[in-house]
N, C-alpha and C positions, 0 to 999 in steps of 0.2 A: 396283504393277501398272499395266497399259497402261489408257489412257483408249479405250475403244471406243466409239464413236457406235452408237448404238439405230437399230435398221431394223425394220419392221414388215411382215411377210408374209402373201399370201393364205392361203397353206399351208403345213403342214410339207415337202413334196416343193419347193417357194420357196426354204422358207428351208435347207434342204442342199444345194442345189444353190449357192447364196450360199457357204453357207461351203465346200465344195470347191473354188470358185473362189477363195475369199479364202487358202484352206490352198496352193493352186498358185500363186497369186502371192506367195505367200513367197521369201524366197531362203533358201541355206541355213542363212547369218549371222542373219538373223530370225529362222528357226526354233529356231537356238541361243539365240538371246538370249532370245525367249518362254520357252524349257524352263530358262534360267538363274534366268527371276524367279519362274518355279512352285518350284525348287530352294530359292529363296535364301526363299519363301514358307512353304514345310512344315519347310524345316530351319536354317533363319535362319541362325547366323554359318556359312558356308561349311566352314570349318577344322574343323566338328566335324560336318559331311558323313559318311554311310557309305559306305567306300570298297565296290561291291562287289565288285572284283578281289579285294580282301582277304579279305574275306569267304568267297569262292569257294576261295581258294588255302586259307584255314582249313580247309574242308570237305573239302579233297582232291580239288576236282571239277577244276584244274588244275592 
């Protein structure tokens, strides 16, 4: 996972407003790559991912 530096705020309305601004200076390659290592985090070797297209297409819902 990504190394984040600790920041200390007066407030909770501080510290969202931080992170909104830190969420909008994402690009959208950053944003992918964050949601890549949450993925690769909960479901470790990739290749055994649930696909949920698949899943869906099971259900009949497409």
């Amino acid at each position: 996972m990504r190394n984040m530096p600790v920041r200390v705020f007066r407030s909770f309305e501080e510290e969202e407003k931080a992170n909104r601004e830190y969420d909008r200076s994402l690009t959208p390659d950053e944003r992918f790559a964050i949601a890549h290592e949450i993925i690769k985090h909960v479901h470790g070797d990739l290749s055994k991912c649930p696909d949920v297209r698949e899943y869906h297409r099971m259900r009949g819902d497409v």
